[in-house]
N, C-alpha and C positions, 0 to 999 in steps of 0.2 A: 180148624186149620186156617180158611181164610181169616179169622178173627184176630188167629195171633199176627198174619202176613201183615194187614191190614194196621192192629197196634202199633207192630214196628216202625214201619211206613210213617204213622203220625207220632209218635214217639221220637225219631230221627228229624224229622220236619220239624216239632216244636222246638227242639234242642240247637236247631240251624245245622245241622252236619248231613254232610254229603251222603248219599244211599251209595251211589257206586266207588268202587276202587280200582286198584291193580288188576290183570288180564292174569291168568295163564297162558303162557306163549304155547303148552304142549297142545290141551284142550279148547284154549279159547275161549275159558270160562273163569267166572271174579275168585278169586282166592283172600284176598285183604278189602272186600268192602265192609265198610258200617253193617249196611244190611244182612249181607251173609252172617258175618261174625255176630249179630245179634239173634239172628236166627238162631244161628250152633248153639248159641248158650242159653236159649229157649228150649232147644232140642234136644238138650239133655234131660228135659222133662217127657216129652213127646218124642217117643222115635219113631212114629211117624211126619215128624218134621224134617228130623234128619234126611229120611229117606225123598223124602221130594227136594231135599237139597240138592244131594246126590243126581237125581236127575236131567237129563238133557236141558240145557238152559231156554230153549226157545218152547217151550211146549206148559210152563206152568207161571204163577202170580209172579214167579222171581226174575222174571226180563225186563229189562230197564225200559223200555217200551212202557209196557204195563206198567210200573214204580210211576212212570213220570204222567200215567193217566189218574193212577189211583189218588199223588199229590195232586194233580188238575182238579178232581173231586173236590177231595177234601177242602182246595182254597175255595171253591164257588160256593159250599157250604158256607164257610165261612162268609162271603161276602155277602149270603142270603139273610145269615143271623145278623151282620151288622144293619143291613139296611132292614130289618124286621125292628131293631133299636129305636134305628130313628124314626121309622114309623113316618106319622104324618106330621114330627115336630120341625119348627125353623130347625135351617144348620147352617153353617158356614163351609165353604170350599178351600183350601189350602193345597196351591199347588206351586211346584218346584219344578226345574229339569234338573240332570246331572248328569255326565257322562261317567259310564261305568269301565272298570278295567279293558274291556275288549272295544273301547273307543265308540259306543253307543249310546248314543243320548237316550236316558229314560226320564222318563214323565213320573213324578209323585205327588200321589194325591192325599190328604189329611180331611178328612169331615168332622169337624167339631158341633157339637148340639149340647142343649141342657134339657135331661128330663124334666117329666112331673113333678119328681120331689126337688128342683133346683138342684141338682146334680150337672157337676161341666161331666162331658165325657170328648174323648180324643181319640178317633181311630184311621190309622195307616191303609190306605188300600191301593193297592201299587206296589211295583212301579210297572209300567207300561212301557215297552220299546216304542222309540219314535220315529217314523218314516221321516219325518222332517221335522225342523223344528220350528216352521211356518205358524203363521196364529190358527190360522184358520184349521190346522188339521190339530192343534191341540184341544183346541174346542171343542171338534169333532170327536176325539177321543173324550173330554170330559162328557161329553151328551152322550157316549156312546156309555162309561161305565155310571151316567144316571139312569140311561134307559135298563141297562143289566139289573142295577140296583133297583129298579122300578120308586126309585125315587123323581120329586118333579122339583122341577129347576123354577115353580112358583114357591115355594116353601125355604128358599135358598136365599140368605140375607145378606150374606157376606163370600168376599172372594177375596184372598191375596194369592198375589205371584212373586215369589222371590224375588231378586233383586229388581230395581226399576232398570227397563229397556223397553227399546223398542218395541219388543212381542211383548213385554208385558202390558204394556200398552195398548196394545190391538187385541191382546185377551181380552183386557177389562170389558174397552168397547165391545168386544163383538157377544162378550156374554151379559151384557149390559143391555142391549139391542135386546136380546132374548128376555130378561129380568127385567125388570124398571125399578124393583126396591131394592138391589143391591146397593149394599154400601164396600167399598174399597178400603184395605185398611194397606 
């Protein structure tokens, strides 16, 4: 049962679609989400799937509470197998800000490395909400998702910042101070 909750879950998350939906205004329970409606037509196999559908929303895997721990999981997985990739090879750093629809500056991060076999590899990890968009505290947040990654900012050759500014400028420095073989592209 949890396996199939669980599939769903990552099945919706790789496809990029929302898990929640529409309310019922009588019960106060989702009637049109993703998730539901994928369960339903799993639970045409399993009726005991249906039957935990059916039930009171706050008492099983199906509260959005819990959906939005189970994707927290799954992304730290995830960012465990990338940085298990890059291992102990050079990588370079590729970061960006951007502001997102609800006018929140997020932080994106790009780690690019070449394996063993001279293989480029390219991976997304982010974006990060920014408390500010100061140098000093995106830094902070870069050392904070190296230390997560248990990656070490001595193996780190390279750093760009989207466009040239002022912060990008006081990034380079201040993650430069930390590096000494960095190069800037």
């Amino acid at each position: 049962m949890l396996l199939k909750i669980f599939s769903s879950i990552r099945f919706l998350g790789r496809q990029g679609l929302p898990l929640q939906g529409d309310y019922s205004k009588t019960d106060e329970s989702e009637v049109n989400s993703n998730f539901i409606q994928i369960l339903k037509l799993r639970g045409l196999d399993d009726p005991a799937l249906l039957k935990l559908i059916g039930q009171s929303r706050n008492d099983k895997y199906t509260f959005p509470d819990i959906q939005n721990e189970i994707l927290q999981i799954m992304g730290l997985k995830i960012l465990r197998d990338i940085a298990s990739e890059i291992g102990k090879n050079q990588f370079v750093i590729m970061l960006d800000k951007a502001t997102d629809k609800a006018s929140i500056e997020q932080l994106v991060l790009c780690f690019r490395w070449v394996d063993s076999k001279f293989k480029a590899h390219e991976e997304f990890v982010g974006p990060y909400a920014l408390e500010t968009i100061q140098a000093d505290h995106i830094v902070q947040v870069l050392e904070d998702t190296l230390l997560r990654m248990q990656l070490q900012l001595a193996n780190c050759r390279g750093q760009t910042s989207g466009k040239r500014s002022g912060v990008a400028t006081q990034i380079q420095r201040k993650v430069c101070e930390r590096q000494r073989l960095l190069y800037f592209v």
